[in-house]
PDB file of N, CA, C and O in Angstrom:
ATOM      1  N   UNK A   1      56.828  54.759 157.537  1.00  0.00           N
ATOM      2  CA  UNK A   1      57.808  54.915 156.467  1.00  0.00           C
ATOM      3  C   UNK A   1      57.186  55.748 155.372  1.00  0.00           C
ATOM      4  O   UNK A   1      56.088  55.348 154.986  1.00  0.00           O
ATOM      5  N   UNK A   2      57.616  56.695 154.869  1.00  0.00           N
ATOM      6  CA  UNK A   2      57.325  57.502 153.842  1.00  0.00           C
ATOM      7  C   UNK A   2      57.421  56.740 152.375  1.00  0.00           C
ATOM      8  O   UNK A   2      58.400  56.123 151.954  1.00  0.00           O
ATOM      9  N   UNK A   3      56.185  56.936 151.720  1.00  0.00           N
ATOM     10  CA  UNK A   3      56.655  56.648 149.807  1.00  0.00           C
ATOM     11  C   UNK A   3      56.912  57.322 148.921  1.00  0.00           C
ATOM     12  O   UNK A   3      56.853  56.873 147.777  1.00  0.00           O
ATOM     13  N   UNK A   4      57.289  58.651 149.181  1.00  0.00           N
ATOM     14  CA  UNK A   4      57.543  59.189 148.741  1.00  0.00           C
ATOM     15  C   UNK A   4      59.400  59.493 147.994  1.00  0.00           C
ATOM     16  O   UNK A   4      59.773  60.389 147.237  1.00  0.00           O
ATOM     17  N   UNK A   5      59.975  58.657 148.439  1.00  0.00           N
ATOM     18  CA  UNK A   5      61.348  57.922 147.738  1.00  0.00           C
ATOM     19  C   UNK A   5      61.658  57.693 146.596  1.00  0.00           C
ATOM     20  O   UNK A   5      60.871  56.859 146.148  1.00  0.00           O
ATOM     21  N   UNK A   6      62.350  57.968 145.908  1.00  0.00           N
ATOM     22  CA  UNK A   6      62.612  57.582 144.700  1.00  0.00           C
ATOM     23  C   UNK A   6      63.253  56.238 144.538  1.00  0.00           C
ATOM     24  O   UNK A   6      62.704  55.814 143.522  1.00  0.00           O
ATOM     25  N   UNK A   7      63.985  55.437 144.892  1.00  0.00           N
ATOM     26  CA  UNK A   7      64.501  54.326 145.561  1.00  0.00           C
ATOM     27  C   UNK A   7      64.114  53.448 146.843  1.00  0.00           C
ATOM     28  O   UNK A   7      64.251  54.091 147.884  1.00  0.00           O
ATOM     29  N   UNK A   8      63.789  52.499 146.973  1.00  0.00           N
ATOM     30  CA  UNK A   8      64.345  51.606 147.657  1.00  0.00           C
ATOM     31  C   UNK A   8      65.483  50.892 148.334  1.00  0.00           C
ATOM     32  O   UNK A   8      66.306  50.701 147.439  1.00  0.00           O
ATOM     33  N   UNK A   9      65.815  50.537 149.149  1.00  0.00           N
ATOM     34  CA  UNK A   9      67.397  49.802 149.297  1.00  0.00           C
ATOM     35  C   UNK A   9      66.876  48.654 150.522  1.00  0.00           C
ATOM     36  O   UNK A   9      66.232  48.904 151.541  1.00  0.00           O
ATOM     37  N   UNK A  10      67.351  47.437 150.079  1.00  0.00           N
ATOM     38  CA  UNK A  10      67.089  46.259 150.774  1.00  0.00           C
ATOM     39  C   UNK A  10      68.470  45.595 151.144  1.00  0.00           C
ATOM     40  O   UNK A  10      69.252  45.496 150.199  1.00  0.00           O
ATOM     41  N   UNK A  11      68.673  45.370 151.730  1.00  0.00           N
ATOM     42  CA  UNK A  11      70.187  44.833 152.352  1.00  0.00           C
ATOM     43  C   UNK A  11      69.787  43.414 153.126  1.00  0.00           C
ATOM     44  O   UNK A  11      68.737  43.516 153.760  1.00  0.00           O
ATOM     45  N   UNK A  12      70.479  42.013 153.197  1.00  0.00           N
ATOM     46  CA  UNK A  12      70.412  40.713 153.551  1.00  0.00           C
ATOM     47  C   UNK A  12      71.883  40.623 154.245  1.00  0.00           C
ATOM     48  O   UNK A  12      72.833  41.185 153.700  1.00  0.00           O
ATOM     49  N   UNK A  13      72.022  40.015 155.270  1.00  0.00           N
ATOM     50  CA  UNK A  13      73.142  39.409 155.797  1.00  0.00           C
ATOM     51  C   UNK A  13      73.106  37.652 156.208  1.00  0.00           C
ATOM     52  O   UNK A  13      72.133  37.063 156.678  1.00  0.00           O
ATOM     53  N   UNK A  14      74.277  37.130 155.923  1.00  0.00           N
ATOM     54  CA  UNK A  14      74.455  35.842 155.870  1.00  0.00           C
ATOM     55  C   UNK A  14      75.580  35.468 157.038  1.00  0.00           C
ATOM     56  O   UNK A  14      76.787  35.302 156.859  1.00  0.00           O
ATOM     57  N   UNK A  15      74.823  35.382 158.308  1.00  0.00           N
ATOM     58  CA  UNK A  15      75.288  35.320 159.347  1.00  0.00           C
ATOM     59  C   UNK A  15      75.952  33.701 159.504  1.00  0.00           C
ATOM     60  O   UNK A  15      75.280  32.673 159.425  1.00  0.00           O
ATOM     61  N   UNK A  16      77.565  33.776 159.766  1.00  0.00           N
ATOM     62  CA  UNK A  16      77.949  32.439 159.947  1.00  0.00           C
ATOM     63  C   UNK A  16      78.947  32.416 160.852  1.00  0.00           C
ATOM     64  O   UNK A  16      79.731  33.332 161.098  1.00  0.00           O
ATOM     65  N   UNK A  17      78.873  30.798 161.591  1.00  0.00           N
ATOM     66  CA  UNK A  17      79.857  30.732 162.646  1.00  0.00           C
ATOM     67  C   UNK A  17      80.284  29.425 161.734  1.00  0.00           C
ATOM     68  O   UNK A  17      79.310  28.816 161.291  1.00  0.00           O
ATOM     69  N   UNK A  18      81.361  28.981 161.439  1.00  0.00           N
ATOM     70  CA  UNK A  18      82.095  27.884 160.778  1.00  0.00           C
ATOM     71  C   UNK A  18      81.129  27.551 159.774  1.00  0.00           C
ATOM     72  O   UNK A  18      81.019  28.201 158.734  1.00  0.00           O
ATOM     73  N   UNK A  19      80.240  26.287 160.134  1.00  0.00           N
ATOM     74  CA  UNK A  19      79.971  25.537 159.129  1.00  0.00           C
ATOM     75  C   UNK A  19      78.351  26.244 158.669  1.00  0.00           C
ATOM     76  O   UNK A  19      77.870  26.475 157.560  1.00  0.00           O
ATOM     77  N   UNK A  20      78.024  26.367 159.516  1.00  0.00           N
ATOM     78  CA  UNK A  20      76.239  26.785 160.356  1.00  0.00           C
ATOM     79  C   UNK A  20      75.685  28.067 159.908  1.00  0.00           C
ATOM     80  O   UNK A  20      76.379  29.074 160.050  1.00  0.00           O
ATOM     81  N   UNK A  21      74.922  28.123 159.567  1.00  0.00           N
ATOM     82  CA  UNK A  21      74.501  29.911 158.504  1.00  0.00           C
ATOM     83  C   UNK A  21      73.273  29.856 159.330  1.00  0.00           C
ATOM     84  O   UNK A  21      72.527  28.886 159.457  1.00  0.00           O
ATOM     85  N   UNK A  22      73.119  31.468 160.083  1.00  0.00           N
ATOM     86  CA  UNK A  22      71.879  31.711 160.308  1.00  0.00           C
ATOM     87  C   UNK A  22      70.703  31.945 159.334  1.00  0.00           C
ATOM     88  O   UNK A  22      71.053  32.628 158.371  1.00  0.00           O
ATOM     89  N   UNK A  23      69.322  31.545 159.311  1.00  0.00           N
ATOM     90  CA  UNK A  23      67.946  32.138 158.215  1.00  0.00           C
ATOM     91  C   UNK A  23      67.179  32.013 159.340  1.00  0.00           C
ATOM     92  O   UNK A  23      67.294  31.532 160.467  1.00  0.00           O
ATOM     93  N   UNK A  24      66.177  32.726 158.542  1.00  0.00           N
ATOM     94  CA  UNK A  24      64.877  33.211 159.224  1.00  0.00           C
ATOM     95  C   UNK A  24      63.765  32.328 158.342  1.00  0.00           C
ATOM     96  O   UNK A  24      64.086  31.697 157.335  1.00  0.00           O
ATOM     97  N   UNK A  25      62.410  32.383 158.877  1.00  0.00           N
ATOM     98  CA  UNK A  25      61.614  32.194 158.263  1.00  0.00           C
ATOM     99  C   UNK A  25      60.623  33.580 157.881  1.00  0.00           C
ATOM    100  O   UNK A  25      59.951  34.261 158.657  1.00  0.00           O
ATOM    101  N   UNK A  26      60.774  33.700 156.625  1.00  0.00           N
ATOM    102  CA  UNK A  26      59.742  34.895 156.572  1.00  0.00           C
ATOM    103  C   UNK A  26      58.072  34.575 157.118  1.00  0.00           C
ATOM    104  O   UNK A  26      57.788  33.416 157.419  1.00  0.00           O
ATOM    105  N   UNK A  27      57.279  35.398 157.192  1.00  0.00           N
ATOM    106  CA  UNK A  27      55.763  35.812 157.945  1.00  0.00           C
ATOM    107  C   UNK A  27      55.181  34.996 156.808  1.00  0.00           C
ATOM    108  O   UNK A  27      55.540  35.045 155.631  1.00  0.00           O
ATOM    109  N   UNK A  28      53.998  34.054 157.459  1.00  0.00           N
ATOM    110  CA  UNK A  28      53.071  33.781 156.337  1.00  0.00           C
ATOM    111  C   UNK A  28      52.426  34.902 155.458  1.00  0.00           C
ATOM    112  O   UNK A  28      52.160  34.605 154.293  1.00  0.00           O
ATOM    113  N   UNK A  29      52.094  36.412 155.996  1.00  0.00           N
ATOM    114  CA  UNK A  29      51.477  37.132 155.663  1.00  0.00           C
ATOM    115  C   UNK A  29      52.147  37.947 154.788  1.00  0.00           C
ATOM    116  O   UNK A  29      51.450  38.789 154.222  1.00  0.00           O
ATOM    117  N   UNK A  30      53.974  37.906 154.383  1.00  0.00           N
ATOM    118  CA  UNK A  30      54.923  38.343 153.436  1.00  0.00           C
ATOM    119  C   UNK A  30      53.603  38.324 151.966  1.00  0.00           C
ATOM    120  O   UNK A  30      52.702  37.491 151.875  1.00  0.00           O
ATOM    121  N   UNK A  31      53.911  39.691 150.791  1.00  0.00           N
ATOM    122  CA  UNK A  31      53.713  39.273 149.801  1.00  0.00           C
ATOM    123  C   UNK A  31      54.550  38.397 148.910  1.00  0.00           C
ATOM    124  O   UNK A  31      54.106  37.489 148.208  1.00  0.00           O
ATOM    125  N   UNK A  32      56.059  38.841 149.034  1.00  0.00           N
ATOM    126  CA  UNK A  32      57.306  38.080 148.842  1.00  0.00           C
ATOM    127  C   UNK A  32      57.940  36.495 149.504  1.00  0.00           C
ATOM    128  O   UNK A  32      58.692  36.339 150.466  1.00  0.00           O
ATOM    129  N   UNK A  33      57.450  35.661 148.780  1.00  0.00           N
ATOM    130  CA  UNK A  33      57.917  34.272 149.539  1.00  0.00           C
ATOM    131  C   UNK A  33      57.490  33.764 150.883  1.00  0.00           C
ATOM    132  O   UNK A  33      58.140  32.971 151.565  1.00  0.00           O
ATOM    133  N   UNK A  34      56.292  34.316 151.210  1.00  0.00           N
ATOM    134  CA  UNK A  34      55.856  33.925 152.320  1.00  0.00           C
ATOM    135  C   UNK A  34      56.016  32.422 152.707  1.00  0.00           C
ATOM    136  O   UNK A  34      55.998  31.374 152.061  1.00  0.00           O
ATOM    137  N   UNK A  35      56.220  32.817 154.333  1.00  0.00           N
ATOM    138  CA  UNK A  35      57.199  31.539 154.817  1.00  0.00           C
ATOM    139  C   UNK A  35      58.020  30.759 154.668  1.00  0.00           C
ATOM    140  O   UNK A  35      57.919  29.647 155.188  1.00  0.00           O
ATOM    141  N   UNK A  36      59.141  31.135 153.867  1.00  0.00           N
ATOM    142  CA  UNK A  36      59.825  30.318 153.011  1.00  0.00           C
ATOM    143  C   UNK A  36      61.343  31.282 154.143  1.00  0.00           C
ATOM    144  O   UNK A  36      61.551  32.350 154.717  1.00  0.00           O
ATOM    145  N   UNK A  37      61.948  30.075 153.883  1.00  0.00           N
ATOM    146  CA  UNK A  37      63.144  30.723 154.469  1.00  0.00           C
ATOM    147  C   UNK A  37      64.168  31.744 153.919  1.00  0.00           C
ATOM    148  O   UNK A  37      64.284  32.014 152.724  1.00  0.00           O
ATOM    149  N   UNK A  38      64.844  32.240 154.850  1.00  0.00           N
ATOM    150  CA  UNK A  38      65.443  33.795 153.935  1.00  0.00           C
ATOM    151  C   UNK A  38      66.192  34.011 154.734  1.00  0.00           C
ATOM    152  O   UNK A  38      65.899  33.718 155.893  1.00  0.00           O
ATOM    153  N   UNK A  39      67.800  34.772 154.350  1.00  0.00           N
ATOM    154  CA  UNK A  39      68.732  35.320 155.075  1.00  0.00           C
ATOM    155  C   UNK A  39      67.928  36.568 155.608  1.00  0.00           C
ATOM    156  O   UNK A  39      66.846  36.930 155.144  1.00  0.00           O
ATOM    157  N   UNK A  40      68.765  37.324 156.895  1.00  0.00           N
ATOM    158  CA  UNK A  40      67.887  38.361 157.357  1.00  0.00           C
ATOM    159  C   UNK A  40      68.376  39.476 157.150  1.00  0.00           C
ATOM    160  O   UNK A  40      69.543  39.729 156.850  1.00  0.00           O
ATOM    161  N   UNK A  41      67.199  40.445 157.353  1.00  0.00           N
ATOM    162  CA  UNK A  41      67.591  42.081 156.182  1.00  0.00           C
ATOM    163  C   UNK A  41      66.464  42.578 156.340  1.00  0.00           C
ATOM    164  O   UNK A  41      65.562  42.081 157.015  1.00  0.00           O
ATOM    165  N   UNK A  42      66.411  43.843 155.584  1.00  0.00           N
ATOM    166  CA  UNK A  42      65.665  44.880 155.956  1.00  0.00           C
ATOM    167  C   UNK A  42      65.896  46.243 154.882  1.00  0.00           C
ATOM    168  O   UNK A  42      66.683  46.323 153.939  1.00  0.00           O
ATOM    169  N   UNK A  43      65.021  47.159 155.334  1.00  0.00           N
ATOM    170  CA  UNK A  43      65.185  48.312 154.420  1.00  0.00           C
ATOM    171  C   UNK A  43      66.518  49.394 155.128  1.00  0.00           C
ATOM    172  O   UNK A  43      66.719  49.387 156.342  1.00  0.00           O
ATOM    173  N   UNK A  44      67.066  49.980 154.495  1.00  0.00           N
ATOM    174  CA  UNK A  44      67.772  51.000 154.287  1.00  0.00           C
ATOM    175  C   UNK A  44      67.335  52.380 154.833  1.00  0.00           C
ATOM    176  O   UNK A  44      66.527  52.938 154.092  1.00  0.00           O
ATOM    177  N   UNK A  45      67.712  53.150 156.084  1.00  0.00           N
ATOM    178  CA  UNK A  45      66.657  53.993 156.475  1.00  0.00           C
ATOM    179  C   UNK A  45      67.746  55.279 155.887  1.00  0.00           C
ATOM    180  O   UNK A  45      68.969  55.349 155.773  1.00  0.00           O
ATOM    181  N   UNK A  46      66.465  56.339 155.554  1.00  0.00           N
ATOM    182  CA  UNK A  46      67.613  57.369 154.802  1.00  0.00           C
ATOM    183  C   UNK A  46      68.227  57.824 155.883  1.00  0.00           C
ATOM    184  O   UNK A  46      69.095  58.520 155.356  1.00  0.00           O
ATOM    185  N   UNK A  47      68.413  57.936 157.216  1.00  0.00           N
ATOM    186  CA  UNK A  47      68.827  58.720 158.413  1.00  0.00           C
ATOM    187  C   UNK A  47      70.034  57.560 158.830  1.00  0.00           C
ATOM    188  O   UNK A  47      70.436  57.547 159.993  1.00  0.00           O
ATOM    189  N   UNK A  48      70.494  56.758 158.001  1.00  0.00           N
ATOM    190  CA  UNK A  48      71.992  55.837 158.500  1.00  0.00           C
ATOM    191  C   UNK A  48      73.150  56.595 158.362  1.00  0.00           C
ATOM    192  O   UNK A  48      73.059  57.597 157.653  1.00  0.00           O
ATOM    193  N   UNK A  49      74.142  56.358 158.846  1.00  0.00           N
ATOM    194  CA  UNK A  49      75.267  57.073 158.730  1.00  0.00           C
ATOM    195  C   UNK A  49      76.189  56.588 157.757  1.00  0.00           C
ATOM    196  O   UNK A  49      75.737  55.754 156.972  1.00  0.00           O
ATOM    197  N   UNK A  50      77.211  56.878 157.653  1.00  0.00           N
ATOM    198  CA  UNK A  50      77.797  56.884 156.542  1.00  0.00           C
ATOM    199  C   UNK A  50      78.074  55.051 155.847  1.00  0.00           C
ATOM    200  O   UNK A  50      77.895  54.745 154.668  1.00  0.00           O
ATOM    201  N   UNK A  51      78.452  54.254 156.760  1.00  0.00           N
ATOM    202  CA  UNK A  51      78.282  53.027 156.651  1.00  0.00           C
ATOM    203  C   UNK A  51      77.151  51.983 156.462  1.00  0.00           C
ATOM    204  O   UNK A  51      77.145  50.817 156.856  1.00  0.00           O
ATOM    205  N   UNK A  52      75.983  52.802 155.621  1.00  0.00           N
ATOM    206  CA  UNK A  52      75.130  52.516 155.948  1.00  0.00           C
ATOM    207  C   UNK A  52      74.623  51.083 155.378  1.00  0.00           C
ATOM    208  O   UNK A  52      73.553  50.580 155.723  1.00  0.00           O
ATOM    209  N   UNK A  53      75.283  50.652 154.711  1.00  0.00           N
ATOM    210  CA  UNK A  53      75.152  49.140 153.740  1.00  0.00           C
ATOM    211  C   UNK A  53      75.024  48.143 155.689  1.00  0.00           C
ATOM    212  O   UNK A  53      74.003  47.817 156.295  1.00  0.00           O
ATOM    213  N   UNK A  54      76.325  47.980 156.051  1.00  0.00           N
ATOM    214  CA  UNK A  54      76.784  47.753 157.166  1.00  0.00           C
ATOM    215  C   UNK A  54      76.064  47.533 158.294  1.00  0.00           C
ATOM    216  O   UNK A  54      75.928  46.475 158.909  1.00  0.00           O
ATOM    217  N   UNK A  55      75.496  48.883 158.583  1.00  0.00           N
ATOM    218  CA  UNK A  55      74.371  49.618 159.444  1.00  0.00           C
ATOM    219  C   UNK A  55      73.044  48.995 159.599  1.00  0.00           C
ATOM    220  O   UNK A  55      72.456  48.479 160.550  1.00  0.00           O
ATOM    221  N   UNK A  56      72.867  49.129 158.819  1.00  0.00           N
ATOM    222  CA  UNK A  56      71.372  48.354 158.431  1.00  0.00           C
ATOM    223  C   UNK A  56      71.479  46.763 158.783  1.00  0.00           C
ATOM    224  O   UNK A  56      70.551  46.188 159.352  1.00  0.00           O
ATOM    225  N   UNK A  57      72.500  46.195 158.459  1.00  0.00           N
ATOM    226  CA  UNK A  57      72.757  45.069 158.386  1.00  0.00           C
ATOM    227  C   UNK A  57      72.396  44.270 159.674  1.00  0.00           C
ATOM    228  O   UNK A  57      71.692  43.326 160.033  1.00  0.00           O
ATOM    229  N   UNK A  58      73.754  45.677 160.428  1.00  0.00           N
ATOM    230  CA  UNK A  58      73.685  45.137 162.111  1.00  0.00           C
ATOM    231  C   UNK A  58      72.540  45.175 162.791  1.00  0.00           C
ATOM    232  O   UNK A  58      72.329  44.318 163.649  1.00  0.00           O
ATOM    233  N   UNK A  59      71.655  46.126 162.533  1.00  0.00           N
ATOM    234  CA  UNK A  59      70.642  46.645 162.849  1.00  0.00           C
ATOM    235  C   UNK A  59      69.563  45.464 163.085  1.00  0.00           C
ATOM    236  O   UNK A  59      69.102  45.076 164.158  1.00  0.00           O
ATOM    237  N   UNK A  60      69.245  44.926 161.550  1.00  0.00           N
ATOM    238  CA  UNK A  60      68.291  44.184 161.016  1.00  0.00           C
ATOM    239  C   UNK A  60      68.550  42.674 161.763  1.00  0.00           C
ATOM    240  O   UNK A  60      67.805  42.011 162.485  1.00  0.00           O
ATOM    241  N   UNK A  61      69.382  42.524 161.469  1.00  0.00           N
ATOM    242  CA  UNK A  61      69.882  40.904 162.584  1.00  0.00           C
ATOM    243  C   UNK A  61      69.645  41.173 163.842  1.00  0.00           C
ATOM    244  O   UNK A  61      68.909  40.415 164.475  1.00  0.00           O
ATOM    245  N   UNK A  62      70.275  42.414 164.514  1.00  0.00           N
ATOM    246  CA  UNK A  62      69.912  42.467 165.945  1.00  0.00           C
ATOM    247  C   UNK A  62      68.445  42.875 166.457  1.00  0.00           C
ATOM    248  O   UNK A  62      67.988  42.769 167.596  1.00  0.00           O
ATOM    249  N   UNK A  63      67.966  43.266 165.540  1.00  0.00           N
ATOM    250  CA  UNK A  63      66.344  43.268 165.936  1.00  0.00           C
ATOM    251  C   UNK A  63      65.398  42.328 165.631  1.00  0.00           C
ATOM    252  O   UNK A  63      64.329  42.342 166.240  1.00  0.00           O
ATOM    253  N   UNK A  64      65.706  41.209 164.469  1.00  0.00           N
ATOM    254  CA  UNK A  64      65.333  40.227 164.525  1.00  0.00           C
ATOM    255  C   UNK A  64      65.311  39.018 164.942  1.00  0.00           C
ATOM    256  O   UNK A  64      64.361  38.253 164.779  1.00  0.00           O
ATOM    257  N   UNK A  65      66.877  38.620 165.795  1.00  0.00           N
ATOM    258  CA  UNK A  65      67.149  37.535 166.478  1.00  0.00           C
ATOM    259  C   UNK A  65      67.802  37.937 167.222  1.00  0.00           C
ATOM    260  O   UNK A  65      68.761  37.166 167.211  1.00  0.00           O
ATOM    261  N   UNK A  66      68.010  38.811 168.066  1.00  0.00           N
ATOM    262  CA  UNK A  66      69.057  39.294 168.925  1.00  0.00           C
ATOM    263  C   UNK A  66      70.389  39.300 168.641  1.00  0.00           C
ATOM    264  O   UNK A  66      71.027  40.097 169.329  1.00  0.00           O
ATOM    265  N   UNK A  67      70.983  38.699 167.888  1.00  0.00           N
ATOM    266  CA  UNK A  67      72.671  38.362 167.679  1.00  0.00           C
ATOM    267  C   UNK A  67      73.306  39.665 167.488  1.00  0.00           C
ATOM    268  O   UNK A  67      73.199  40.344 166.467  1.00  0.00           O
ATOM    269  N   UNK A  68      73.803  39.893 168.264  1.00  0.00           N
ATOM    270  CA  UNK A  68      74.871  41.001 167.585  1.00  0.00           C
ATOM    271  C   UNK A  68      75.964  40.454 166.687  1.00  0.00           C
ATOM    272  O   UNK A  68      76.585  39.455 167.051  1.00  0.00           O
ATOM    273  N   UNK A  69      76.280  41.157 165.329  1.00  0.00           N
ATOM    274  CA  UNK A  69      77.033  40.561 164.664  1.00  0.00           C
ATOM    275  C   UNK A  69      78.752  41.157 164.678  1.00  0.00           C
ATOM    276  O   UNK A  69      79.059  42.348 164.635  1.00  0.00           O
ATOM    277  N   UNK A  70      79.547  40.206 164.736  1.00  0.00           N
ATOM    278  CA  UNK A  70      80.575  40.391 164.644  1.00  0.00           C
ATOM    279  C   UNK A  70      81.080  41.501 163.558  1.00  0.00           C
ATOM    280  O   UNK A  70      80.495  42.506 163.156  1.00  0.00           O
ATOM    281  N   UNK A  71      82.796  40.802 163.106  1.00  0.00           N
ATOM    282  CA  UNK A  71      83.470  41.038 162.137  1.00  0.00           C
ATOM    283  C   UNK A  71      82.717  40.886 160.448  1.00  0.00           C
ATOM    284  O   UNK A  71      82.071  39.847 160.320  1.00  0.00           O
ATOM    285  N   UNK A  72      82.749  41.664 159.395  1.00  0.00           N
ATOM    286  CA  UNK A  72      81.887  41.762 158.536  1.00  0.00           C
ATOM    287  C   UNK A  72      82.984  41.461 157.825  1.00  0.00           C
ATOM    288  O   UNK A  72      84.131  41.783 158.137  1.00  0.00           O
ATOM    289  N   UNK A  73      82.511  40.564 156.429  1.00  0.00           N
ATOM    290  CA  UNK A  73      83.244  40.584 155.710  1.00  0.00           C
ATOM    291  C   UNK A  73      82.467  40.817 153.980  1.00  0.00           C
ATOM    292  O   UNK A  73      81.662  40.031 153.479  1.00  0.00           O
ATOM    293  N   UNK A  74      82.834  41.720 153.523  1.00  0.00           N
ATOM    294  CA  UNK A  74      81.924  42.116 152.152  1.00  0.00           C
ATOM    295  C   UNK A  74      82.306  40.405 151.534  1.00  0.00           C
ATOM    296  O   UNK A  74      83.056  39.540 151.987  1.00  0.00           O
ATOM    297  N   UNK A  75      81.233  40.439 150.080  1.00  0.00           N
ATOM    298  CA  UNK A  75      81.880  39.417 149.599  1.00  0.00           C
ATOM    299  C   UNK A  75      81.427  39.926 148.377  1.00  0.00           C
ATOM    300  O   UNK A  75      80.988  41.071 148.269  1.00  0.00           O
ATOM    301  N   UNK A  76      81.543  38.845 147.117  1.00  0.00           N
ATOM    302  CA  UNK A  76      81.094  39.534 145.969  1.00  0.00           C
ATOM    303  C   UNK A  76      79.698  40.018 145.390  1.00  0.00           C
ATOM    304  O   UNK A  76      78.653  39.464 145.729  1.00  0.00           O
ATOM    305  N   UNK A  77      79.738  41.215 144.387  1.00  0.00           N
ATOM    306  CA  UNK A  77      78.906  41.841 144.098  1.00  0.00           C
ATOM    307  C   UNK A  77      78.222  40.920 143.411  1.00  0.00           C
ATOM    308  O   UNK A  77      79.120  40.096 143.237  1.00  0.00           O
ATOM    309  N   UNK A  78      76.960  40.322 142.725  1.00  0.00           N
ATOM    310  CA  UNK A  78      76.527  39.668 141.998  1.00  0.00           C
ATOM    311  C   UNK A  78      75.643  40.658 141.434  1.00  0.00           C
ATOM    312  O   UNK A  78      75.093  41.510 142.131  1.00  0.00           O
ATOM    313  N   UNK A  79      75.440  40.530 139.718  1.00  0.00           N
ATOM    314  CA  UNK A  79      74.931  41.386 138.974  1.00  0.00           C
ATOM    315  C   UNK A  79      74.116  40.110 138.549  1.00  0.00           C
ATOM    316  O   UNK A  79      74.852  39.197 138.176  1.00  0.00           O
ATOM    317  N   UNK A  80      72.459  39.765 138.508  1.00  0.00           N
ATOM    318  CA  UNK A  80      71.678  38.726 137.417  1.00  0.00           C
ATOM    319  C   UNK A  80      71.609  39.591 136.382  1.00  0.00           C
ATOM    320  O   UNK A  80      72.242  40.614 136.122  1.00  0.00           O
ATOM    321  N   UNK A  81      70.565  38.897 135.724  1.00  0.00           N
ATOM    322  CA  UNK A  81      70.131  38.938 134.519  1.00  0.00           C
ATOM    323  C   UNK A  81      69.393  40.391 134.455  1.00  0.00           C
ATOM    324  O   UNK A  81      69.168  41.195 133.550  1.00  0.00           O
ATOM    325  N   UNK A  82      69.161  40.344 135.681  1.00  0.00           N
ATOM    326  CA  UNK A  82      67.942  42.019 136.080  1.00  0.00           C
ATOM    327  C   UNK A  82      68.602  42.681 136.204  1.00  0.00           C
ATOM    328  O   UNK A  82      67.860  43.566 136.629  1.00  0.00           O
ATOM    329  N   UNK A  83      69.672  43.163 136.202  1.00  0.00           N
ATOM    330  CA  UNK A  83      70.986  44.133 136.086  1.00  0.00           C
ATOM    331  C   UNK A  83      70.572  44.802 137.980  1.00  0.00           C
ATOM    332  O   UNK A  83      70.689  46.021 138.102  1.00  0.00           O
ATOM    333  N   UNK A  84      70.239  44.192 138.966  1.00  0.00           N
ATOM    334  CA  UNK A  84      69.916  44.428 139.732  1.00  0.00           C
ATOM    335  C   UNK A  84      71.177  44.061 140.518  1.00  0.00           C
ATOM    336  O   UNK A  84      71.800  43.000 140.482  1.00  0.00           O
ATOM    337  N   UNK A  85      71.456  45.331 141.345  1.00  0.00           N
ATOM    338  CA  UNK A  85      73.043  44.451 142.113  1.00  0.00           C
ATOM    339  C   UNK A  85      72.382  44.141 143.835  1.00  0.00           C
ATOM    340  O   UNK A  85      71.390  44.540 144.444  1.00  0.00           O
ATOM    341  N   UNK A  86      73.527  43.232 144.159  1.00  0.00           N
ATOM    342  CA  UNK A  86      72.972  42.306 145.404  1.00  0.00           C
ATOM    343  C   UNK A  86      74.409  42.209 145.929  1.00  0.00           C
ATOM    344  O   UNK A  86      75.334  41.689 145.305  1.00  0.00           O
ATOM    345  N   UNK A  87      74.523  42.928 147.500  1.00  0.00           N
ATOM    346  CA  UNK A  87      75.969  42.660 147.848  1.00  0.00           C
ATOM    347  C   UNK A  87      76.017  41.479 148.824  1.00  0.00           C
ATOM    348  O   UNK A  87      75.220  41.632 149.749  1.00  0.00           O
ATOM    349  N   UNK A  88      76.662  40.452 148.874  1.00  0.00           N
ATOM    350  CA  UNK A  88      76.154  39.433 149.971  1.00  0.00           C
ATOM    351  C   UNK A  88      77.026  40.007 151.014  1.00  0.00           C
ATOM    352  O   UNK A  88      77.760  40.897 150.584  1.00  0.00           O
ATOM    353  N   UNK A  89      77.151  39.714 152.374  1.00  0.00           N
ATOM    354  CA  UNK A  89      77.615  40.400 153.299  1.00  0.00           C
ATOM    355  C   UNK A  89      77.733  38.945 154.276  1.00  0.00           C
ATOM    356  O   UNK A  89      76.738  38.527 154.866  1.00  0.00           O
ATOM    357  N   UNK A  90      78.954  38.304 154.354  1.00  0.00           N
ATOM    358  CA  UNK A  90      79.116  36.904 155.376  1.00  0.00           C
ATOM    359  C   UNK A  90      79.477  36.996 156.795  1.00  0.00           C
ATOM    360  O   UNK A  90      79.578  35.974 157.474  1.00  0.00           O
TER     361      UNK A  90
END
């Protein structure tokens, strides 16, 4: 992966069948929350296509647990305190 980026982009999906939400456990060796559980996600590759929020999404779940994911449904934008936006994706 190149660092030469001006940005970052991290994308999480919150995989659910009725009641039951898929997580992962992150790597003991994470600098970020190591081993602690976490919806699954990944970086943003600049070479996605136009859907790329989406893209990544499917991507990142299916390479981490095999699931291919269904029907997507956006949900709301959440803005914290860090003026940092976070789209959840169910």
């Amino acid at each position: 992966m190149s660092n030469d980026r001006a940005y970052v982009c991290n994308v999480e999906g919150a995989v659910c069948d009725d009641s039951a939400y898929l997580l992962g456990t992150r790597s003991k060796e994470e600098d970020h929350a190591a081993g602690e559980l976490s919806l699954i996600g990944g970086t943003v590759d600049a070479e996605t296509d136009d859907d790329v929020l989406q893209t990544t999404v499917r991507r990142e779940i299916r390479e981490e647990t095999t699931v291919e994911v269904g029907e997507m449904v956006a949900g709301e934008v959440v803005v914290p305190s860090t003026a940092a936006k976070q789209l959840t994706v169910r």
